[in-house]
Wavefront OBJ file of the C-alpha trace (Angstrom):
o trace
v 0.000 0.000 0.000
v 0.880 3.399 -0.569
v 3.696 2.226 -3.309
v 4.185 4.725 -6.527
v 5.709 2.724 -9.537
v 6.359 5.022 -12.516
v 9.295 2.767 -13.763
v 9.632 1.733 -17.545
v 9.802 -2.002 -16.618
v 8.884 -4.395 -13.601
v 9.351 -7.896 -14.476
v 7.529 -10.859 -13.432
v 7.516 -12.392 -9.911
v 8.619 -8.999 -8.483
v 7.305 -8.289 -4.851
v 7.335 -4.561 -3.640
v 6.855 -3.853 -0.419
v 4.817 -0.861 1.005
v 5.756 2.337 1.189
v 8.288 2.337 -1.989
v 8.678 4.810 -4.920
v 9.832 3.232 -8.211
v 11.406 6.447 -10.170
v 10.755 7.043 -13.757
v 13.181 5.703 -16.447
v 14.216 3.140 -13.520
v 13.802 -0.717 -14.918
v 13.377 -3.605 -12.195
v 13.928 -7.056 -13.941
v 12.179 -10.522 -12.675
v 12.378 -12.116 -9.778
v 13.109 -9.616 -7.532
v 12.546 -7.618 -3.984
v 12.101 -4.499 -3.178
v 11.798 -4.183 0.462
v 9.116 -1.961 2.386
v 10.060 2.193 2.540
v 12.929 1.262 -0.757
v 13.029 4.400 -2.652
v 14.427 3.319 -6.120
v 16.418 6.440 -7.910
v 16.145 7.215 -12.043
v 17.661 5.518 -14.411
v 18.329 2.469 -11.873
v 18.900 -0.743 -13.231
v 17.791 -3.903 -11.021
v 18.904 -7.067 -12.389
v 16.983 -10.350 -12.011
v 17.252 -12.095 -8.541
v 18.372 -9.161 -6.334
v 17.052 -7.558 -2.765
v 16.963 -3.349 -2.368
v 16.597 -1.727 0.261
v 17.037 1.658 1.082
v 16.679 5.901 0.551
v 18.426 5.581 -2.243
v 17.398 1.941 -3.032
v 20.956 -0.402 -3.183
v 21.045 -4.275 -4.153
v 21.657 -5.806 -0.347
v 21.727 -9.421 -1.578
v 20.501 -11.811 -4.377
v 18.119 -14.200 -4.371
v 19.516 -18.006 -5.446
v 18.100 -18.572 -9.051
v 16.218 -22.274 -7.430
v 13.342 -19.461 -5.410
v 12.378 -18.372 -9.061
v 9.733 -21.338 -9.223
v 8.551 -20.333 -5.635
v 8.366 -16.502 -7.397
v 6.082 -17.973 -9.797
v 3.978 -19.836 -7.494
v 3.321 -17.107 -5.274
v 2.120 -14.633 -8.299
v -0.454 -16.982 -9.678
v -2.108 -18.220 -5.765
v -1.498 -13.889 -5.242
v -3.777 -13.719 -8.846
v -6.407 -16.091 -8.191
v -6.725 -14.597 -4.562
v -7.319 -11.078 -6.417
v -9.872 -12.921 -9.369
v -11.753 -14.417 -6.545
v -11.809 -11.120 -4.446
v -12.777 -9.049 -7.882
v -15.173 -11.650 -8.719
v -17.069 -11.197 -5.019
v -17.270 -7.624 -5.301
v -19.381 -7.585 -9.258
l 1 2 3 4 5 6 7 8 9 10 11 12 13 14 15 16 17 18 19 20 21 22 23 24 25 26 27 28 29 30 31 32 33 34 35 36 37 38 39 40 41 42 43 44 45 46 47 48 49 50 51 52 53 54 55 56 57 58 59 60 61 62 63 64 65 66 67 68 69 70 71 72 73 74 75 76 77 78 79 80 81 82 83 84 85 86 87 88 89 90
């Protein structure tokens, strides 16, 4: 909640915590997260399987490639969850 994402790109599987600001012209690849309060800068490039955190947002860690099938799994149950929740309220 209260995220603003104006970046060119977020990739697939990303999770964004609350309270971040994705800049314009910034470009967040997949599999990736961006923890809560991260303020990512212009023009910043985050490249597939990292952590950032921070005012500036920095790459604290990377993720091992094996989690990007756990990525995946969590976006589709976090999809049907919002289908069945936009279904209820029609």
């Amino acid at each position: 909640s209260n995220t603003h994402i104006q970046s060119i790109s977020v990739g697939s599987c990303v999770r964004v915590g609350s309270n971040c600001i994705l800049s314009p012209r910034s470009k967040v690849h997949d599999c990736c997260i961006i923890e809560d309060g991260t303020v990512i800068p212009p023009d910043m490039v985050v490249p597939p399987f990292s952590r950032v955190r921070g005012t500036p947002g920095k790459i604290v860690g990377t993720l091992p490639e094996c989690c990007g099938g756990e990525f995946v799994e969590c976006c589709v149950q976090d999809y049907l969850h919002f289908v069945k929740m936009l279904e209820n309220s029609l």
